[in-house]
C-alpha positions as CSV (number, residue, x, y, z in Angstrom):
1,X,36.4,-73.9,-124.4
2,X,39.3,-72.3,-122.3
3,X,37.0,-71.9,-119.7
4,X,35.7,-75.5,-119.9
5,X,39.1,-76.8,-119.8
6,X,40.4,-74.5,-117.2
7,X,38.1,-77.0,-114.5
8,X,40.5,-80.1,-115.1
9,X,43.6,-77.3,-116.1
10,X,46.2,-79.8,-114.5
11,X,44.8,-83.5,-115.9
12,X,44.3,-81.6,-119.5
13,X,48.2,-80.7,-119.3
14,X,49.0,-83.9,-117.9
15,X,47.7,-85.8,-120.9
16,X,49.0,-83.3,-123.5
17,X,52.6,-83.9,-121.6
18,X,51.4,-87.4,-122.2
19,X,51.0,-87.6,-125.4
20,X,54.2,-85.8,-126.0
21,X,56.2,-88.5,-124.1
22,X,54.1,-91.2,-126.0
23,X,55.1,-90.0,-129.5
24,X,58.8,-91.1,-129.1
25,X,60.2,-93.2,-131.5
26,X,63.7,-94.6,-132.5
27,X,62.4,-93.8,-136.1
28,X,62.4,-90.2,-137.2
29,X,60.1,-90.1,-139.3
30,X,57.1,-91.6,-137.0
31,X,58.4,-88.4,-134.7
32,X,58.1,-86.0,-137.4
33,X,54.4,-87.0,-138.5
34,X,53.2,-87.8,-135.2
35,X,54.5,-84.5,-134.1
36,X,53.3,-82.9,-137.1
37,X,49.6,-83.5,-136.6
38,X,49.8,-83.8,-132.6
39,X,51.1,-80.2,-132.3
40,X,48.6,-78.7,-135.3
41,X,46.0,-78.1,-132.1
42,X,42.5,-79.2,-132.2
43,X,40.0,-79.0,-130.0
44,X,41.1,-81.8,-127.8
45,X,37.5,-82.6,-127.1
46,X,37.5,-86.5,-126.7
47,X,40.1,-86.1,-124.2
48,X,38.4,-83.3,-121.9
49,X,35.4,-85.7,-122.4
50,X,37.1,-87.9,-120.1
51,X,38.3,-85.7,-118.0
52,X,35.8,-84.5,-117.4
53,X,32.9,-87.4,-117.1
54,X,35.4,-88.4,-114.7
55,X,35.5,-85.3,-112.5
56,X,32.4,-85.4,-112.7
57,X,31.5,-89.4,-111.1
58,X,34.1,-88.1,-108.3
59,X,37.7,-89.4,-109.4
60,X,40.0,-88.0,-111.9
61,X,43.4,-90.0,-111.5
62,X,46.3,-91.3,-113.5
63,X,44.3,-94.1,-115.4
64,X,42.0,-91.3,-116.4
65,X,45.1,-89.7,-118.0
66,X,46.6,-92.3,-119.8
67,X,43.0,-92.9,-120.9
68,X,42.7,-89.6,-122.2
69,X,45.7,-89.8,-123.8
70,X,45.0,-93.3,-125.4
71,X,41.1,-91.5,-127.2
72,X,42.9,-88.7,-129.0
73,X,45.6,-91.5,-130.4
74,X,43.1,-93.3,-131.6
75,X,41.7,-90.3,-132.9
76,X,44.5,-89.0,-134.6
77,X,45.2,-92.0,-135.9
78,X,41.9,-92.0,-137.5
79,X,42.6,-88.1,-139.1
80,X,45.9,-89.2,-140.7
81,X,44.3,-92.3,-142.7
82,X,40.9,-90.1,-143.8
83,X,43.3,-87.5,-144.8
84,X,44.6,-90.1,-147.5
85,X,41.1,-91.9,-148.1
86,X,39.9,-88.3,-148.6
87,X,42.6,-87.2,-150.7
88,X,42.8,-84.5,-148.0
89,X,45.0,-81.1,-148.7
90,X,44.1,-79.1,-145.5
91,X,43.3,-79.6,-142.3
92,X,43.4,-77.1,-139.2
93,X,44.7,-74.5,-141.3
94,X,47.6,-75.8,-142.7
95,X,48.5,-78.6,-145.1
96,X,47.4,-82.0,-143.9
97,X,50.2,-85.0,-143.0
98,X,49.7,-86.8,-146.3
99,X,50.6,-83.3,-148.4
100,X,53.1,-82.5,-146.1
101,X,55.1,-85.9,-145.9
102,X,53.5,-88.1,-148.2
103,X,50.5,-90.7,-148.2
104,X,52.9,-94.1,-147.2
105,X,54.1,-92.4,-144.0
106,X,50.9,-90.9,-143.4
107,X,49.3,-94.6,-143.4
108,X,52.1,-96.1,-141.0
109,X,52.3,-93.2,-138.7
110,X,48.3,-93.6,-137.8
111,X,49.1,-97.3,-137.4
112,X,52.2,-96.7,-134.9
113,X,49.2,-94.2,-133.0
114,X,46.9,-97.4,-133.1
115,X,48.9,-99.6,-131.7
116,X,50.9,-97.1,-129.1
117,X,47.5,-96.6,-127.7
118,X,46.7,-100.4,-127.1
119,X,50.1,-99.9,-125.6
120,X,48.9,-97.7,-123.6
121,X,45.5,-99.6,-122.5
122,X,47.4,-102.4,-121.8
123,X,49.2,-100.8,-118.9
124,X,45.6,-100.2,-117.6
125,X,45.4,-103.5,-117.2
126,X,41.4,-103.4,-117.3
127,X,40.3,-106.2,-119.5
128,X,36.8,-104.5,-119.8
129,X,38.7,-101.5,-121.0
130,X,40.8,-103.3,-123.1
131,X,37.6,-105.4,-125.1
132,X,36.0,-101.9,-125.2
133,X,38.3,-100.1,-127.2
134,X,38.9,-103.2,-129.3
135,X,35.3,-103.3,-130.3
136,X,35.1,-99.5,-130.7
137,X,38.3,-99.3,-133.1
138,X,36.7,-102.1,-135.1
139,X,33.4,-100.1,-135.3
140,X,35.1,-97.0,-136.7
141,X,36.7,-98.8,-139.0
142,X,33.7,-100.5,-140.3
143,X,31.9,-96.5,-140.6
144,X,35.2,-95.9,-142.5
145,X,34.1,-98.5,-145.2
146,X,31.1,-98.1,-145.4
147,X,31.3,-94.3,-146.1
148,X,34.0,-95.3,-149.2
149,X,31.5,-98.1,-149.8
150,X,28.9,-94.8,-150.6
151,X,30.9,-92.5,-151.7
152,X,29.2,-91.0,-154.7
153,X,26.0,-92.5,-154.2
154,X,23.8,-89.9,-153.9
155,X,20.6,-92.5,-153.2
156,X,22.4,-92.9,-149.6
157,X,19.1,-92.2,-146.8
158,X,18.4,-90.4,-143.4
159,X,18.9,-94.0,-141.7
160,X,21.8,-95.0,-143.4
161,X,23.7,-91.4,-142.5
162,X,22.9,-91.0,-139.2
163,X,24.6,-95.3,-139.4
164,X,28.0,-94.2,-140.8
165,X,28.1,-91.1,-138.6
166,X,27.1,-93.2,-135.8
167,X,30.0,-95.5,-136.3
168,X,32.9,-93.2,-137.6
169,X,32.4,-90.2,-135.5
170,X,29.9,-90.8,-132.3
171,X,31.7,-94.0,-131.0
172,X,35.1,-92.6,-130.1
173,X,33.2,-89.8,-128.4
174,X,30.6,-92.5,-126.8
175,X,34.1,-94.4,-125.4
176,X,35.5,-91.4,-124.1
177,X,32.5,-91.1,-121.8
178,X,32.1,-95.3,-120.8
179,X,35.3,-95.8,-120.4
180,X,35.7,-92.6,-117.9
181,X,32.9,-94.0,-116.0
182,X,34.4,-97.5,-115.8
183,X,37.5,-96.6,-114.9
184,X,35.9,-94.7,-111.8
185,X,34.0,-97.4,-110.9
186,X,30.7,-96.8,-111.6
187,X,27.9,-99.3,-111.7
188,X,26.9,-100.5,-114.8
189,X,24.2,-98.5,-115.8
190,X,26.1,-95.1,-114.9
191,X,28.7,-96.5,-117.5
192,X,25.7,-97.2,-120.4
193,X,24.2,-93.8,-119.8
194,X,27.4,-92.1,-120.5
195,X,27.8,-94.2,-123.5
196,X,24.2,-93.0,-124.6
197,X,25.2,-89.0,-123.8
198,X,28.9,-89.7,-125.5
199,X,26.9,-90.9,-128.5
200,X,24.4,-88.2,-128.8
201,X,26.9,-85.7,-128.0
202,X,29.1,-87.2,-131.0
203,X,26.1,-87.6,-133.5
204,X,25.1,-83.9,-132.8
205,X,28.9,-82.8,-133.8
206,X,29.1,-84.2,-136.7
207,X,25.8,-83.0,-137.7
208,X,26.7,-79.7,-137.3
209,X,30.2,-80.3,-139.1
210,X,28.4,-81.1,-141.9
211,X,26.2,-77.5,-141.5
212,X,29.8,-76.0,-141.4
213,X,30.7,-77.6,-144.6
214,X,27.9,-75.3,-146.7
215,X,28.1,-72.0,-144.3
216,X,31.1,-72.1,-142.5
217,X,34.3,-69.7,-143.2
218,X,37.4,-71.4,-144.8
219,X,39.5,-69.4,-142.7
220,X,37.9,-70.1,-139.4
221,X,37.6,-73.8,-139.7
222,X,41.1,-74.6,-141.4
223,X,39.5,-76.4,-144.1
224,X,38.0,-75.8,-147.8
225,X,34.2,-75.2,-147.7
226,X,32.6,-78.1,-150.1
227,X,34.9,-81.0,-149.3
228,X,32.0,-83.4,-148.8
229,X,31.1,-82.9,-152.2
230,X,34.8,-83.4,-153.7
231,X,34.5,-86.4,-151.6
232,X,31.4,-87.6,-152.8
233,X,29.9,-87.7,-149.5
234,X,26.2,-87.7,-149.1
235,X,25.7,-85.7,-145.7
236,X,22.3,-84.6,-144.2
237,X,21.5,-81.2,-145.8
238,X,22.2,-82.8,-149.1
239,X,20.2,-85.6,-148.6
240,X,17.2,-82.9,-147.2
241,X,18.2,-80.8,-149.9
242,X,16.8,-83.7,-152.5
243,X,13.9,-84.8,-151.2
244,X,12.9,-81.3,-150.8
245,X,13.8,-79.1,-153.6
246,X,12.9,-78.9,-157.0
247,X,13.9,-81.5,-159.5
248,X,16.2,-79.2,-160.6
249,X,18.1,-78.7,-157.4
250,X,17.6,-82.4,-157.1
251,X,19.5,-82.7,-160.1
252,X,22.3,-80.4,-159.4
253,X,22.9,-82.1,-156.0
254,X,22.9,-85.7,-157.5
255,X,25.1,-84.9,-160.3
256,X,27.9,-83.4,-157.8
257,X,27.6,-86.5,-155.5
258,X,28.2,-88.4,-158.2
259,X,31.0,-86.8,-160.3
260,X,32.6,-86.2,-156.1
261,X,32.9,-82.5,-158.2
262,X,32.4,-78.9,-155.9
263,X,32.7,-77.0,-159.0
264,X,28.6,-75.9,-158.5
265,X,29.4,-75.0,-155.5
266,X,27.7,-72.2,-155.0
267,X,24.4,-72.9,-156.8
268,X,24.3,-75.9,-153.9
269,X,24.6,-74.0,-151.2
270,X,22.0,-71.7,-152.7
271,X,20.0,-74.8,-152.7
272,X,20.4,-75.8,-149.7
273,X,19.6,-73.0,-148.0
274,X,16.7,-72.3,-150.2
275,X,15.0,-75.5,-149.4
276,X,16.1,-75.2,-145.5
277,X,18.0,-78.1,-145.5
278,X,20.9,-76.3,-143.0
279,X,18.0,-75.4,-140.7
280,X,16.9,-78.8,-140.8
281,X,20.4,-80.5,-139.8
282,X,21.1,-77.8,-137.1
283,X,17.0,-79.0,-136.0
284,X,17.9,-82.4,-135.9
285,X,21.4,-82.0,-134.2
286,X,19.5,-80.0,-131.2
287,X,17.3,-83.4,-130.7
288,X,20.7,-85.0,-130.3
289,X,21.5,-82.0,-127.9
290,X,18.4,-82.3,-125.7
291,X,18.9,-86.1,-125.2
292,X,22.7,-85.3,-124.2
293,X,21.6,-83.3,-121.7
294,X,19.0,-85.4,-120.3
295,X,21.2,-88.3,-119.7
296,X,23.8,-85.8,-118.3
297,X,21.7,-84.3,-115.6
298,X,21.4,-87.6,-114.1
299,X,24.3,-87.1,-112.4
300,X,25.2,-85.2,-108.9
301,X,25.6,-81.0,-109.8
302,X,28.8,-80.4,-109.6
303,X,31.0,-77.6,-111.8
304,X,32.5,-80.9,-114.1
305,X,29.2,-81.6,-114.9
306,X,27.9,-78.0,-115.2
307,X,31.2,-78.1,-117.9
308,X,30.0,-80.9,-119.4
309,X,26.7,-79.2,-120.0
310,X,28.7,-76.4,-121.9
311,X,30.2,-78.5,-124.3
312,X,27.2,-80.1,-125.1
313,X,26.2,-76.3,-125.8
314,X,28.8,-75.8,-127.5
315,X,29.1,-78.9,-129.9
316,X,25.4,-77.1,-132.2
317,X,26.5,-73.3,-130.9
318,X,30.0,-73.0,-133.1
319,X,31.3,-71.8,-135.9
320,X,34.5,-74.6,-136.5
């Protein structure tokens, strides 16, 4: 990833100074909890995805930035309220906002983040932006829902899934991309094809964070293996898990879902791996992949693309 951001080095610490400058407040606390969760890290992918998508259409400039800078608001925004829906303890390897500081400030910090970056798009002053981003924070709210609407259902399908991921997680990366595009002019269909790699790139993360959830090391991700469960979320290896095990393992996986318990476990991730359920999700996360990078390559070669390529790679290839 250092090498990935190290082809838009000077934009990517342009929008971190950014957001940095953004996160004053006359209010204290909205400083302490923004800063908080700003300064815990991440990955800062949504961001670079703009960057870079625009690098890579041929212009990179200030509306790019504050872009940038308005897609990871927006997404922390959305971290500090599923930390509370979640009842949420960790998250990047140290306790989450709502532990540290409380679930009230937790709530109204993320909506000071929402509405700083509709602030911030309204200095764009691109209406298409603008009714963009409006529709995309509505959709993500909606995924939000609808996963507490099936929380603990453990009937939830493939279709229904791939929906709520769809809406939660793949938008904000799918905006990332359109609005980079539009705000460098391209034609129309150049926007909607970055839209369709922003939204397979996005579906094809999540996948895989839902393969970490089972295999992945505590330590390395920043957060407790089995979450899902204790959150009663029916993610894809579960739900490949019970249609293909035995109706015993069936029975161990719906009774967890249900109960939102992680006290089995261990048996479940003996399950699933048993009845190659991770195997399947990292399968059907590739597909995801591939289309990604078909839709990519329709664009000039160029070393932002060729970057763009590699976090594709990267978002099935990693271990947090």
């Amino acid at each position: 990833m250092q090498q990935i951001r190290a082809t838009v080095a000077t934009e990517f610490e342009q929008v971190n100074q950014l957001i940095v400058d953004q996160l004053h407040s006359d209010v204290p606390m909205v400083e302490n909890v923004g800063h908080y969760i700003v300064d815990a890290g991440g990955k800062r992918l949504r961001p670079l995805l703009v960057l870079l998508s625009a690098s890579a259409l041929g212009q990179c400039g200030p509306a790019h930035i504050k872009f940038a800078a308005v897609i990871e608001f927006i997404h922390t925004a959305t971290l500090l309220h599923d930390d509370v829906v979640d009842i949420s303890n960790l998250r990047r390897g140290r306790p989450t906002a709502n532990a540290q500081f409380g679930n009230a400030p937790s709530v109204l910090v993320g909506d000071f983040l929402y509405t700083r970056a509709f602030q911030l798009m309204v200095q764009l002053g691109d209406m298409g932006i603008l009714a963009h981003m409006a529709d995309t924070t509505n959709t993500i709210a909606e995924g939000e829902v609808l996963q507490l609407a099936r929380a603990g259902q453990a009937g939830t399908t493939e279709a229904q899934y791939l929906d709520v991921i769809s809406r939660k997680t793949a938008i904000l990366f799918a905006a990332a991309c359109h609005g980079a595009a539009a705000l460098s002019g391209a034609e129309p269909g150049v926007c909607q094809a970055m839209h369709r790699f922003g939204l397979n790139l996005g579906i094809a993360f999540q996948m895989i964070d839902d393969v970490l959830d089972y295999e992945g090391d505590p330590a390395t991700m920043g957060k407790n293996v089995g979450d899902d469960l204790t959150e009663g979320k029916t993610t894809l290896p579960l739900i490949h898990a019970m249609r293909e095990g035995t109706a015993a393992e069936q029975a161990l996986i719906r009774g967890a879902i249900t109960a939102k318990s992680a006290d089995k476990i261990t048996q479940i991730i003996g399950a699933v791996q048993r009845c190659g359920s991770l195997a399947y999700t990292r399968a059907q996360a590739q597909q995801y992949h591939d289309q990604g990078l078909a839709l990519l390559r329709q664009l000039p070669p160029s070393r932002w693309r060729d970057a763009l390529e590699r976090v594709t790679y990267l978002s099935v290839h990693r271990d947090h």
